[in-house]
N, C-alpha and C positions, 0 to 999 in steps of 0.2 A: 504494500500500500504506500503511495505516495499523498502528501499534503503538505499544504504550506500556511501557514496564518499572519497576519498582521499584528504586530508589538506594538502599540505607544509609545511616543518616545516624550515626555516633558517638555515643554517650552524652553527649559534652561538648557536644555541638549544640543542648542542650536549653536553653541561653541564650538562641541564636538564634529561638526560639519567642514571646518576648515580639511585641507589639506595636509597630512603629515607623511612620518614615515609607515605610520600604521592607518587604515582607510577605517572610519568607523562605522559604517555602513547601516549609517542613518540618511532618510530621505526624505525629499518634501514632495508632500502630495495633497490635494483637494483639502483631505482633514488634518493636512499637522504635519507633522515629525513622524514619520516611523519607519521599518523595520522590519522584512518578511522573513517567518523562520519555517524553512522547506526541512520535514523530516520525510525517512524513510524505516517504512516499517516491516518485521517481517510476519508471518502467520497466526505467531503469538501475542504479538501486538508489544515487540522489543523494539526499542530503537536502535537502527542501523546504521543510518547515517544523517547527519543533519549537516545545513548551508545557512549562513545567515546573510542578506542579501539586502538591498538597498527597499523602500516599501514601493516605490512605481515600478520597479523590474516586474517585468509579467513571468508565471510559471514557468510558462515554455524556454524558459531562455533559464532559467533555475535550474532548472530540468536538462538540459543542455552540458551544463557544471558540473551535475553529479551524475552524470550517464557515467562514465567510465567507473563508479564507484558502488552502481546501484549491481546488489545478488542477480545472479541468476534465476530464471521464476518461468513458472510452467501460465501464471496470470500475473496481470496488476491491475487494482484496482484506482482508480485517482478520478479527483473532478474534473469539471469541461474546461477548467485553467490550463491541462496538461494534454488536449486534443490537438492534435497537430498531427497531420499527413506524416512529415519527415519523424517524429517520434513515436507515432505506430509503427511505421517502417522499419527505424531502425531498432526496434525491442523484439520485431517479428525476424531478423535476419541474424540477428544474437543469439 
């Protein structure tokens, strides 16, 4: 199972937006400040791998990040964030 959700970020976080040597991967969107945290889960409902990503990054491009990281899997289940032609493609040829 794939999913990703939006974090809040504070108003005061908007410091953290500058430029460093470390990227804080906060973003500005419609509502505010925030923060997409993409996990991957597996049958048990473990976590396998998580992304933490800017909040306007769309799925697909999350998705995209953690392909070379996501198990093996006879299915996946995820929402309509993660439809995309080139990503059923490439999980069906995997």
């Amino acid at each position: 199972m794939i999913v990703a959700t939006h974090l809040k970020a504070h108003r005061t976080a908007a410091s953290l937006l500058k430029k460093g040597a470390v990227p804080r991967r906060i973003g500005r969107t419609k509502g505010g400040l925030n923060a997409k945290l993409h996990a991957v889960g597996d049958g048990k409902g473990c976590t396998l791998v998580t992304l933490l990503l800017e909040g306007q990054m769309s799925d697909y491009k999350g998705a995209a990040l953690m392909f070379n990281a996501l198990p093996r899997a006879k299915a996946m289940i995820a929402d309509k964030g993660y439809d995309g032609d080139w990503f059923r493609h490439a999980l069906a040829t995997r």
